[in-house]
C-alpha positions as MATLAB code, in Angstrom:
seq = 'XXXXXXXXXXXXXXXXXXXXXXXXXXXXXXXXXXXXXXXXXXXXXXXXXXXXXXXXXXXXXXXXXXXXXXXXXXXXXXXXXXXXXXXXXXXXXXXXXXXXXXXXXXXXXXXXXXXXXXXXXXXXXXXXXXXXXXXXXXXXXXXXXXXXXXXXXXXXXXXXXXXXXXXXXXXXXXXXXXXXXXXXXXXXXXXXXXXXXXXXXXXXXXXXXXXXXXXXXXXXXXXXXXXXXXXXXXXXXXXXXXXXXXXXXXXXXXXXXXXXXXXXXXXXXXXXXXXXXXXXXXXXXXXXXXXXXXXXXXXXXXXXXXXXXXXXXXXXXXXXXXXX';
ca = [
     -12.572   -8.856   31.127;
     -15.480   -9.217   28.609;
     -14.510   -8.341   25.273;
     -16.872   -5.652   24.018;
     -19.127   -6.561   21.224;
     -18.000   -5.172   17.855;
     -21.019   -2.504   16.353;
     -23.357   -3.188   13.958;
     -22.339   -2.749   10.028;
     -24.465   -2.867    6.483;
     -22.954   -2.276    3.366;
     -24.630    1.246    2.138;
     -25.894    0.269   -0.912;
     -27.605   -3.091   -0.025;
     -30.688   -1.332   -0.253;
     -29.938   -1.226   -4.144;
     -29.068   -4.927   -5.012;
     -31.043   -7.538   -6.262;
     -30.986  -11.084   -5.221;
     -30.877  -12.792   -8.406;
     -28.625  -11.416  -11.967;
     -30.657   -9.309  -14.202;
     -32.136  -11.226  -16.957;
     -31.731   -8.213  -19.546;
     -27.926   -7.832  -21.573;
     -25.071   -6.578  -20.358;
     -21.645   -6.313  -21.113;
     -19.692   -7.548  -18.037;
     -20.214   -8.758  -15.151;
     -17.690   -7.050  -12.271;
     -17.156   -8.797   -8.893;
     -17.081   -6.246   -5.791;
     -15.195   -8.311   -2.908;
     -15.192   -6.654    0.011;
     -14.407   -7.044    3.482;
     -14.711   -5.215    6.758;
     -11.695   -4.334    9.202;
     -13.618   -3.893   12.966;
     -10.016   -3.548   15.121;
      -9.759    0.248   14.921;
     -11.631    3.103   15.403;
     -14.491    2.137   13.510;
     -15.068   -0.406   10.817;
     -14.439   -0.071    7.362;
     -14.180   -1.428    4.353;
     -10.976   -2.845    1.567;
     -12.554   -3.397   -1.663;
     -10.649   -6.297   -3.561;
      -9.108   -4.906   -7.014;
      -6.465   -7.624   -9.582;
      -3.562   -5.960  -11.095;
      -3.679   -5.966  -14.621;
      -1.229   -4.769  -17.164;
       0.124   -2.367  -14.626;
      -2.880   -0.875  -13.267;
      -5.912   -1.892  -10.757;
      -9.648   -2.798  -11.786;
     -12.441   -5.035  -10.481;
     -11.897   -8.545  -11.470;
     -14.891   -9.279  -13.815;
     -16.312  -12.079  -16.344;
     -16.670  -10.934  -19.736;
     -19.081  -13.531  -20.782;
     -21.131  -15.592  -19.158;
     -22.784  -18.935  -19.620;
     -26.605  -20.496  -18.630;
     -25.585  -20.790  -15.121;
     -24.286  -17.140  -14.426;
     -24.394  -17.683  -10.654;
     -21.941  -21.169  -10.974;
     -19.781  -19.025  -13.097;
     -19.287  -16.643  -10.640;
     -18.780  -19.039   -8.316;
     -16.375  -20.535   -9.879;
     -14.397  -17.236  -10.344;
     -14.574  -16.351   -7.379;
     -13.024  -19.616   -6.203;
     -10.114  -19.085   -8.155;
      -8.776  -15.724   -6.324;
      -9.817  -16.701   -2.998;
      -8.459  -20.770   -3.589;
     -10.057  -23.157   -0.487;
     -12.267  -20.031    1.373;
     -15.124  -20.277   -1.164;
     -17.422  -21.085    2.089;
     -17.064  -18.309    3.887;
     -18.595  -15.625    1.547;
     -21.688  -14.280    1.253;
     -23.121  -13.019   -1.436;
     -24.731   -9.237   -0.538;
     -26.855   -9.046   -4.170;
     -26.514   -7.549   -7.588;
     -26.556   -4.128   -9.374;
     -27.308   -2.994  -12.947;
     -24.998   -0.079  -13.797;
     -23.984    1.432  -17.373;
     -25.114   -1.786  -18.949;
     -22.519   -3.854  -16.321;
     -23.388   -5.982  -13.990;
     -21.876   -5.144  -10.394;
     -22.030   -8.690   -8.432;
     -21.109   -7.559   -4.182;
     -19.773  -10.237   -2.004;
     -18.697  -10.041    1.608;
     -15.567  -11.823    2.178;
     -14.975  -10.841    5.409;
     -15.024  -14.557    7.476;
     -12.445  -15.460    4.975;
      -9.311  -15.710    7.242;
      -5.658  -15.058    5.625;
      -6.527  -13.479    2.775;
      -4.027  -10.486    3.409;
      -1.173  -13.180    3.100;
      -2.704  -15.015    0.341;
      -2.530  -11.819   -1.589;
       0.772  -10.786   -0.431;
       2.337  -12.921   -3.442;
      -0.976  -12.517   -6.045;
      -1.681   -9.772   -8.020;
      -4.446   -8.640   -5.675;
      -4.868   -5.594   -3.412;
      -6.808   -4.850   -0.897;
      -7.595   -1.053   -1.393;
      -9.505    1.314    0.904;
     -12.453    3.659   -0.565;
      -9.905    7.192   -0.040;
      -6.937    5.244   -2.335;
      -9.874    4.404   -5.113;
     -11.502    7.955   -5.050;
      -9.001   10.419   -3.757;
      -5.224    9.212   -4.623;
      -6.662    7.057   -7.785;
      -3.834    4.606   -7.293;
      -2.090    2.324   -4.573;
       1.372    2.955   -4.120;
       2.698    4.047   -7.479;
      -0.107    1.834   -9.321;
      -3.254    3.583  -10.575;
      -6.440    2.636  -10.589;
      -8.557    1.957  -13.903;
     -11.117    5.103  -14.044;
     -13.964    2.918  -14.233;
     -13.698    1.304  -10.726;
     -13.095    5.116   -9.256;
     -16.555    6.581  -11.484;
     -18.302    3.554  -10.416;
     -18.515    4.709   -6.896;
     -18.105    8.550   -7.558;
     -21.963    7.619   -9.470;
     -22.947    5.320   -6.715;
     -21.531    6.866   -3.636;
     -23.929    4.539   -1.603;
     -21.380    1.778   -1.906;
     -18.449    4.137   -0.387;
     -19.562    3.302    2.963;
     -20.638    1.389    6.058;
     -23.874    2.527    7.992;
     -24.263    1.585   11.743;
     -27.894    0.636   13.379;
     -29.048    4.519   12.878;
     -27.689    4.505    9.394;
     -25.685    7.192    9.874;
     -22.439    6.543    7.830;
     -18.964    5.702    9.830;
     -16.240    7.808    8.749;
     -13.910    6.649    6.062;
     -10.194    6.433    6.681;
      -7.474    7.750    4.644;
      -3.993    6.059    3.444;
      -0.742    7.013    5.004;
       2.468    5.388    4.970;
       5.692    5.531    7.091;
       9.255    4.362    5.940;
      11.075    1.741    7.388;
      14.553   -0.275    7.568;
      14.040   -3.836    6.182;
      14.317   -5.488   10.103;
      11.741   -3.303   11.087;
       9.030   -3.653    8.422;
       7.116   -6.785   10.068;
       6.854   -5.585   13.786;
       5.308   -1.980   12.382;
       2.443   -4.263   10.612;
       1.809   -5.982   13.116;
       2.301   -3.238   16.027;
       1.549   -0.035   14.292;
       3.587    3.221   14.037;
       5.175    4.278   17.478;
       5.219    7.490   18.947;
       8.152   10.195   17.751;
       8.882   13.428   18.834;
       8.728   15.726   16.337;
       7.417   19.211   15.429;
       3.780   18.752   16.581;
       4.794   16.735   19.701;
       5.208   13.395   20.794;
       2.651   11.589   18.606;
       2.027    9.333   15.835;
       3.820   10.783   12.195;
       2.324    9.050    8.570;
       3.072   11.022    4.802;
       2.493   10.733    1.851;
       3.229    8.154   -0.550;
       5.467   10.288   -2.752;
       6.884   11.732    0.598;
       8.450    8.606    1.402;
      11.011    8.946   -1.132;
      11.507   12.232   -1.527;
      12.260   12.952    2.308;
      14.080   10.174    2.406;
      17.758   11.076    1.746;
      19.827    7.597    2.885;
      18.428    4.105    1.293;
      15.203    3.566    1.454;
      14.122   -0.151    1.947;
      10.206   -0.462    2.858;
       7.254    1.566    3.457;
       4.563    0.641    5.405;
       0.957    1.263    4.093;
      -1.630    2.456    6.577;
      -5.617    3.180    7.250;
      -5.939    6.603    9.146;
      -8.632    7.699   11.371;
      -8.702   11.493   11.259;
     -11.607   12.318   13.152;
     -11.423   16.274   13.987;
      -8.854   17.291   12.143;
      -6.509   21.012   12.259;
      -5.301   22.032    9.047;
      -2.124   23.940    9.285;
      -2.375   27.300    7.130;
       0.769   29.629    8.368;
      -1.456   32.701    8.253;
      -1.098   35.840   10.614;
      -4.172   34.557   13.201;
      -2.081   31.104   14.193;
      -0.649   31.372   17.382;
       3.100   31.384   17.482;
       5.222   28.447   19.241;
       5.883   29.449   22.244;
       7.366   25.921   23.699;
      10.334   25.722   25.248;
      11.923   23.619   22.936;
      11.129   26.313   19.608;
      12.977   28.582   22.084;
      15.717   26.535   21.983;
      15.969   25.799   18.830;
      15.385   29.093   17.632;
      18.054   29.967   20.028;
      20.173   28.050   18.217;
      19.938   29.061   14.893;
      20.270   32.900   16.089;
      23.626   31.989   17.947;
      24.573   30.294   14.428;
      23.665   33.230   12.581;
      21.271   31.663   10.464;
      17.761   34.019   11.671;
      16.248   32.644    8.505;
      16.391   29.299    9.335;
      13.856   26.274    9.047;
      12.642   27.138   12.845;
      12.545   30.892   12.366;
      10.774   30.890    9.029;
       7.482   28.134   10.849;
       7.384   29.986   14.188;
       3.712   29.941   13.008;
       3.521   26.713   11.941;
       5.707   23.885   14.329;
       3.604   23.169   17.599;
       6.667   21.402   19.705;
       4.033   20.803   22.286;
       1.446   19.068   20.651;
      -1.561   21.860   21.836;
      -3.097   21.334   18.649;
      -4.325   17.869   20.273;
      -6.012   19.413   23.061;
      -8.568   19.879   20.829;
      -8.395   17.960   17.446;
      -7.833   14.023   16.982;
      -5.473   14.624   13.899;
      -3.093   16.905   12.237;
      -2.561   17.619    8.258;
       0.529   19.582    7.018;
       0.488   20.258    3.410;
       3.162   22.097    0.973;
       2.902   25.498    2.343;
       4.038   28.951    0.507;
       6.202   30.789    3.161;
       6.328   34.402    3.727;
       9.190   34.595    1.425;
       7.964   33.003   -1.081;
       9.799   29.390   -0.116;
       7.531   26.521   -0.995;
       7.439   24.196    2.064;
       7.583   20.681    0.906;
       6.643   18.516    4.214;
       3.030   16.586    3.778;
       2.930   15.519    7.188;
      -0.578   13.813    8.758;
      -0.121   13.465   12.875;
      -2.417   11.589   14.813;
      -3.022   11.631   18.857;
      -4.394    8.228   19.396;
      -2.666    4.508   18.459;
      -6.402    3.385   17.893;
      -6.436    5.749   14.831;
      -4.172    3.465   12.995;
      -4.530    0.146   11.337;
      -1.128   -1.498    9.315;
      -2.275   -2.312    5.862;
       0.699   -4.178    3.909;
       4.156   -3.304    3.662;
       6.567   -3.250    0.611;
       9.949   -3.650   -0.312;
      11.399   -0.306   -2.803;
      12.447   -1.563   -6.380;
      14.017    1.064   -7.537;
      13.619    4.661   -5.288;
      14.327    6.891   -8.336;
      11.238    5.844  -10.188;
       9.076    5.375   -6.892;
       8.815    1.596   -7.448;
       7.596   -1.066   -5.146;
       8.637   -5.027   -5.335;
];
């Protein structure tokens, strides 16, 4: 079968850069490695940040000599080691006295392994604007107001420019021997309370739900497309599935009638009808009619394409929420 061909992409704010440095002063010069992931949904984009002094920032040149292009250059060479060849420099951009240098390193094969064991990340745009921090490392303010000022650079435009939608991070816990198959395969289906689907959290989630050991997480890009956002209010339909029945059933015959299943009649959806017309599913921390604060951040989604494995970590410590 012919392999379709992947769709169009530009950077959003090429329009903006220049081809050459500016020849006024500025203070620093910031390299914006990028690269584009086409295998899910839709493409998007991982800007590179270096891990510095425990938190994330753009690496960047402080000074810079006659040749400012060979400089870069050079620098460049450095983090990426023997790929040098396969990037392509998208332009330049003046900003708050900085210069912003963008550079596509997307032919550069293996760079997710070569950063496995650097202090580079690949980070996605909702990690650098909405969670300000990968895993339990932030990320320096300046990289997140950069693109908060210059949202044009947040995204990917197809041939109509319209912008393609931006994933989010999610992550899934794991045993130790089953960490590489889920990045290479993905998260597999599980039956749970919105029906046999795909089940991500938070990162925070991942230890606090997790009661036994915990010994890896798996980070993932999430497409949510249309998404339902679970409120518990009087107009959601009850649960009427068989297996809520059951269940609730069971916690009657126990003589527990205020029980997990009895207190979410409104908000558990055993058979997945929320999917019949929305691509995704977000449960937040929700304040129950008695007053119980339910703590289970929960994002579902209904197809596998929706998913793309990102890295996955070992736990250092799972009091203090560390990673290896």
């Amino acid at each position: 079968m012919e392999q379709s061909q992947q769709p169009l992409y530009t950077l959003g704010g090429k329009k903006w850069l220049s081809t050459l440095p500016p020849s006024s002063i500025y203070r620093n010069v910031y390299i914006c490695m990028y690269d584009v992931n086409r295998e899910g949904k839709c493409p998007f984009q991982r800007y590179v940040l270096s891990s510095s002094h425990g938190r994330l920032l753009f690496p960047h040149i402080i000074s810079m000599e006659d040749n400012p292009l060979e400089e870069i250059n050079a620098y460049v060479e450095k983090i990426i080691k023997d790929k040098i060849n396969d990037i392509q420099y998208e332009g330049f951009y003046q900003y708050n006295d900085n210069i912003y240098c963008f550079i596509d390193i997307t032919s550069c094969v293996e760079l997710d392994e070569c950063f496995t064991f650097s202090r580079h990340w690949f980070v996605l745009m909702d990690e650098i604007l909405n969670h300000t921090q990968v895993c339990n490392i932030a990320i320096e303010p300046q990289v997140t107001d950069f693109f908060l000022f210059n949202e044009d650079f947040c995204f990917l435009l197809d041939s109509t420019q319209t912008q393609y939608e931006l994933p989010i991070v999610g992550y899934t816990t794991q045993d130790i021997n089953k960490l590489n198959f889920t990045q290479v395969f993905g998260q597999i289906k599980t039956m749970d309370i919105y029906g046999d689907y795909y089940y991500f959290t938070d990162y925070w989630s991942c230890f606090e739900k997790n009661y036994k050991k915990l010994e890896g997480i798996v980070r993932f890009a999430l497409f949510l497309g249309n998404t339902r956002y679970v409120e518990n209010i009087e107009s959601d339909s009850l649960d009427n599935s068989s297996i809520k029945k059951k269940k609730l059933m069971e916690e009657e015959m126990a003589g527990d009638t205020n029980g997990f299943e009895h207190k979410t009649i409104r908000i558990t959806d055993y058979d997945g009808k929320w999917a019949e017309t929305y691509d995704s599913l977000f449960l937040g921390n929700l304040i129950l009619k008695n007053g119980e604060l339910l703590k289970n951040n929960m994002i579902v989604i209904k197809n596998y394409s929706q998913q793309i494995p990102l890295s996955i970590h070992l736990i250092k410590n799972q009091k203090d929420y560390s990673i290896i």
